[in-house]
C-alpha positions, 0 to 999 in steps of 0.5 A: 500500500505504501508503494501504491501511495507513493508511486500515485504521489509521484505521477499526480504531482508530475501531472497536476505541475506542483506540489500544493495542486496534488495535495489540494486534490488527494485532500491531504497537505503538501509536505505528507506529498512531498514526504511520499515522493522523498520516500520513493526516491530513497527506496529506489536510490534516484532522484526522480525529480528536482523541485524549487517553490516555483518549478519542478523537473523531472530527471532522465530516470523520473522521466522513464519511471513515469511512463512504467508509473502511468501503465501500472496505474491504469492497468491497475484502474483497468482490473479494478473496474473489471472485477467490479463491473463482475459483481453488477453485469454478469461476465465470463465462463460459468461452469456449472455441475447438475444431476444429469436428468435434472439438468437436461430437462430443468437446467441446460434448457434454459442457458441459451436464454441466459445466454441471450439476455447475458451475451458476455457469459459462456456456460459449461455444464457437467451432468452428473449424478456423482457429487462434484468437488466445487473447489477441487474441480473448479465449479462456481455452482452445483444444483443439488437435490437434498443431501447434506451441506457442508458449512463452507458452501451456501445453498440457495433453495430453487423448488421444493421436491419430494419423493414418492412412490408412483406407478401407472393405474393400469398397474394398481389395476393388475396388482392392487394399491399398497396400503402400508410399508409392508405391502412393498414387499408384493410388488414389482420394485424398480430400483436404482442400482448404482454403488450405493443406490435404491437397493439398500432400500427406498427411504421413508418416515413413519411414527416421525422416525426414517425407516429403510425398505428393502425392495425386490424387482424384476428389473433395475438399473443406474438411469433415472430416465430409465426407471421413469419410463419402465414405471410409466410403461406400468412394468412396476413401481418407482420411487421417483422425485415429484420434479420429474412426475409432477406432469404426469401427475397431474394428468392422471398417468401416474398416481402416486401411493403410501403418501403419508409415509414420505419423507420430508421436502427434499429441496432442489438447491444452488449451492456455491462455495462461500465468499465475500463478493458472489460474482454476478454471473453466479447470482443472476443464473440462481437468480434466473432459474427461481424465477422460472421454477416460480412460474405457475405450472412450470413443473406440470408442463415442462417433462411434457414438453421435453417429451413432445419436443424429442 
């Protein structure tokens, strides 16, 4: 910071034409100025500068220092304004990571958008189901669907989501509708089979406490869009979040079951690493995604678009 003073001392006096001008305009008094320009010569060991009441004159060596003095200080004014013209216009690359069907129906399709409305921002997106070291692998932002929050990031609710267990009413019709957990037991179980996945058991909460049910099926695999299709195919049942059914839902194709057994909102959130100054390009694409997610039968419309539009 002292050479910062004394290198901006130097040029505004050489500009302003003496001592008594600079100082009237940095508000502090001409020997501080003086004192600064007395400082810098000593640490570089010139003279930079000859100075009477009257007059100043810049030296060989001030006069070289002074172009080096000009480009630092307006590079340096350059990146200031870069950096905070970053907190209010979103700019730059964001890299962002998302579970892989939520982000091909409710993330990705709404960047070319974002894209429009914010022309100096590149977007790079890795959809994934494993969760991604933001810090490591160099993220500004995850979507994440429940899961626990480490205390060093901040996650920014988008929607709510549950998970429920659901299958077609040609299937019910075939099998009968399971009235408690135990029931599961009977019927066709479609379970997600990554390390780790659905068939440890499907999870739900009954008398206030989580309880784990082990589930059977004739079928199972590490694709959610596939389990989705086999249990709208009415093969057997899915326990499945609501954003990925809410259409189909709603139009009667599916019919959800044991509904008072579910667990608890398992939020879809925006989460990012804390920091002091989120830089705009992070805020306006959270920003932008609850506003959509808020519209008014968003998630009653929008699979069914996806699947009209494949």
């Amino acid at each position: 910071m002292d050479k910062l003073k004394q290198i901006s001392a130097f040029v505004d006096v050489v500009e302003k034409g003496s001592l008594a001008r600079a100082a009237l305009e940095q508000n502090i008094t001409p020997v501080m100025l003086g004192r600064r320009i007395d400082a810098l010569e000593k640490r570089l060991g010139v003279k930079l500068m000859h100075r009477t009441t009257r007059h100043l004159t810049l030296t060989e060596q001030g006069s070289v220092f002074l172009d080096h003095c000009r480009k630092l200080l307006s590079e340096l004014e350059f990146a200031e304004k870069i950096v905070s013209e970053g907190r209010h216009k979103a700019t730059g690359h964001l890299i962002v990571s998302a579970p892989a069907s939520f982000g091909r129906l409710h993330v990705a399709p709404h960047a070319p958008a974002f894209v429009a409305a914010n022309p100096e921002v590149q977007i790079s997106f890795n959809l994934t189901d494993h969760v991604v070291d933001l810090v490591r692998e160099g993220y500004d932002l995850a979507i994440r669907i429940g899961g626990v929050l480490d205390p060093n990031f901040v996650a920014v609710k988008l929607a709510s989501n549950r998970r429920v267990v659901c299958g077609t009413p040609e299937y019910f019709e075939r099998h009968g509708i399971p009235r408690t957990l135990d029931d599961l037991v009977q019927h066709n179980c479609l379970a997600f089979n990554l390390q780790g996945g659905q068939q440890r058991g499907w999870y739900f909460q009954k008398d206030g406490k989580p309880v784990i049910i082990k589930v059977h099926g004739n079928l199972d695999c590490n694709d959610g869009e596939l389990l989705h299709r086999w249990s709208s195919e009415g093969i057997g049942l899915a326990w499945r979040s609501t954003w990925e059914i809410q259409s189909q839902l709603a139009s009667g194709e599916l019919i959800t079951v044991l509904d008072e057994y579910a667990l608890p909102d398992y939020d879809i959130t925006a989460v990012y690493m804390q920091q002091r100054h989120l830089p705009a390009k992070v805020r306006f694409f959270i920003d932008a995604l609850k506003s959509i997610f808020a519209q008014p039968d968003y998630w009653t419309q929008a699979r069914r678009k996806y699947v009209l539009e494949r």
